[in-house]
DRENVEXBA-682646 format. One record per residue (C-alpha): residue in three letters; x negated, y, z negated. Coordinates in steps of 0.5 Angstrom, whole numbers. Each point is the difference from the previous one (the first is absolute). Layout:
// DRENVEXBA-682646
{site "ala",{X,Y,Z}},
...
//
This chain:
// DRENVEXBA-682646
{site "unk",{-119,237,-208}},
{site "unk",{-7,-1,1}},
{site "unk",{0,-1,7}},
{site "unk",{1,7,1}},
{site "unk",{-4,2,-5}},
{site "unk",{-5,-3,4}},
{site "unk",{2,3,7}},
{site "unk",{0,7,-4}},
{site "unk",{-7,-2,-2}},
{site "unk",{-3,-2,6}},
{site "unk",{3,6,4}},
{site "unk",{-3,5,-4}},
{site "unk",{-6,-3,0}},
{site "unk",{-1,1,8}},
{site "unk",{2,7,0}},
{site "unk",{-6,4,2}},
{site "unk",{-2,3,-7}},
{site "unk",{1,7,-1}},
{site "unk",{-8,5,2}},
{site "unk",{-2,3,-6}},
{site "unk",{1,7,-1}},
{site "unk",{-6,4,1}},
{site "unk",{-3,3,-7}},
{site "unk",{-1,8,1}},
{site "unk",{-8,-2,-1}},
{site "unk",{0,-5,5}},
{site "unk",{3,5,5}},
{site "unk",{-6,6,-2}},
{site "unk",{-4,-5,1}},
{site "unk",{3,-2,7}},
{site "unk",{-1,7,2}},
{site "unk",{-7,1,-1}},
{site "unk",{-1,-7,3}},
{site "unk",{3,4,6}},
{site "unk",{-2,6,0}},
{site "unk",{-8,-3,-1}},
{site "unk",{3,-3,8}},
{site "unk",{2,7,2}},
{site "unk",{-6,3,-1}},
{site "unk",{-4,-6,3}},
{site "unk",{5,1,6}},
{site "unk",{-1,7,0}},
{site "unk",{-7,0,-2}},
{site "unk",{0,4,-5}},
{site "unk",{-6,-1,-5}},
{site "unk",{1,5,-5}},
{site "unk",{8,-3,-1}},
{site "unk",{-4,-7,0}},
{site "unk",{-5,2,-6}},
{site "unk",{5,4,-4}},
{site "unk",{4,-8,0}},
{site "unk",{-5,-4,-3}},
{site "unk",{-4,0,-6}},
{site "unk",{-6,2,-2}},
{site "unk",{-2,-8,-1}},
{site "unk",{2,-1,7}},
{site "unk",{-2,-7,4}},
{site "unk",{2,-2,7}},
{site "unk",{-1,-7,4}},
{site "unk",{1,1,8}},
{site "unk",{-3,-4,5}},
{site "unk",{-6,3,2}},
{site "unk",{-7,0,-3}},
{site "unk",{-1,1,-7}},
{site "unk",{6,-3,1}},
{site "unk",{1,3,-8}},
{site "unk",{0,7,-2}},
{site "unk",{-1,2,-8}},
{site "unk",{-3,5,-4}},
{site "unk",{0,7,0}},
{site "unk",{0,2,8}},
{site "unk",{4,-6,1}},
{site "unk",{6,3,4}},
{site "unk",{-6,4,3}},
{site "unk",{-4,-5,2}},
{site "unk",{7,-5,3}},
{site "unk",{2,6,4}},
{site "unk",{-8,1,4}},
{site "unk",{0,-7,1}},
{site "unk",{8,0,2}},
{site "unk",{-3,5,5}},
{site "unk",{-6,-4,2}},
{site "unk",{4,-6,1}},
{site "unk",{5,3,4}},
{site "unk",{-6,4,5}},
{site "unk",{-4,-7,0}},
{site "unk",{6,-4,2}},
{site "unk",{4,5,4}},
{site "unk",{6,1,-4}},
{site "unk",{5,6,0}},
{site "unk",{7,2,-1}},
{site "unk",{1,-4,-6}},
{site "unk",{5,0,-3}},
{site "unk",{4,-5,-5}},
{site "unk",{8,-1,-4}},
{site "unk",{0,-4,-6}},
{site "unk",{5,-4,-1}},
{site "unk",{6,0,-6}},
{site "unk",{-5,-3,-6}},
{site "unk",{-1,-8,-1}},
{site "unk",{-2,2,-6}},
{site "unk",{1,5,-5}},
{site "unk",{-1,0,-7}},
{site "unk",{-1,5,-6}},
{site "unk",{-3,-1,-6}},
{site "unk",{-1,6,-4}},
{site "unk",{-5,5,3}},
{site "unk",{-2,-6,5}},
{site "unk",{3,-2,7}},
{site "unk",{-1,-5,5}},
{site "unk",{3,1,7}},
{site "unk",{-1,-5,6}},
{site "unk",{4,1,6}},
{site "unk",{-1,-2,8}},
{site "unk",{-4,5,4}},
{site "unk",{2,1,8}},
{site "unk",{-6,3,3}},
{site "unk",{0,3,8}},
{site "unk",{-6,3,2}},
{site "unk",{-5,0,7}},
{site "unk",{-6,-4,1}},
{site "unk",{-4,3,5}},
{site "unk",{6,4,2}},
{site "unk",{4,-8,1}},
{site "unk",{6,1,-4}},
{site "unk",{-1,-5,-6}},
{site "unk",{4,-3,-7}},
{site "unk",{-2,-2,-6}},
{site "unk",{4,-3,-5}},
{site "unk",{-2,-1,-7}},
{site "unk",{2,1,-8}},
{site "unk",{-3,6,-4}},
{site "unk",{0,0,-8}},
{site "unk",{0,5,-4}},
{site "unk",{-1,0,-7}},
{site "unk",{1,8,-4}},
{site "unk",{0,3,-7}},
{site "unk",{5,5,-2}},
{site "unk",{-5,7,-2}},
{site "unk",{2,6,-3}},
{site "unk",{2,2,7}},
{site "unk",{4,-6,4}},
{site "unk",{-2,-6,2}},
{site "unk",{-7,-1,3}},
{site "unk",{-3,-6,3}},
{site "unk",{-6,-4,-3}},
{site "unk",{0,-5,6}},
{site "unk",{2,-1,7}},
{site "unk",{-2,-6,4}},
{site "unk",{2,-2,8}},
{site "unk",{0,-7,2}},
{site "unk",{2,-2,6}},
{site "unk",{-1,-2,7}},
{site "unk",{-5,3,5}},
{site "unk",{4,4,6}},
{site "unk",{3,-3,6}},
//
């Protein structure tokens, strides 16, 4: 009796456990991590600034490479322009990945997920692969990014 006891354990133990629901906040935050990739994709600045918070900091890979304060988002947005002028690069645009990580605590999430970059480097076809992390407050009106960071590989 204990043998099949033991055979019901084991077979149990190697079915794939079940994925876990997604909680109502983990999807609100997921469409604001999305639409914030929408309105990068499409260019769309004042989308963009209506999805981050007032206290908003960026990491990206150009210099100063960190972007904080008041005229964060502004400041990231000039030197995203300048980078990509000085370097060549157009036509970028980027799909996230389902989540690696989606956590809510409370008023505060953290949303990590792979990134997939095509874009031109003097006008050559490049990719660039990476991971974007997002860490987001619930405001009065939704969910609204406080961090966003790129990292990743150089195109290619």
């Amino acid at each position: 009796m204990r043998f099949i006891g033991l055979i019901a354990l084991c077979a149990a133990l190697s079915l794939p456990l079940a994925a876990r629901a997604q909680t109502a906040d983990e999807a609100d935050v997921a469409k604001t991590v999305q639409a914030i990739a929408d309105a990068f994709n499409t260019g769309n600045v004042p989308a963009f600034s209506k999805l981050i918070s007032a206290d908003f900091v960026t990491v990206d890979e150009f210099a100063p490479f960190l972007f904080t304060g008041p005229a964060a988002f502004r400041s990231w947005g000039v030197g995203a322009m300048e980078y990509a002028k000085r370097v060549g690069r157009t036509d970028t645009a980027c799909r996230l990945s389902a989540p690696l990580q989606d956590q809510v605590d409370g008023d505060r999430a953290y949303y990590v997920a792979r990134v997939e970059c095509a874009t031109k480097v003097e006008g050559m076809p490049m990719h660039q692969s990476g991971v974007q992390t997002f860490v987001l407050s619930r405001q009065a009106d939704g969910w609204r990014a406080n961090f966003i960071a790129f990292s990743g590989e150089p195109p290619h």
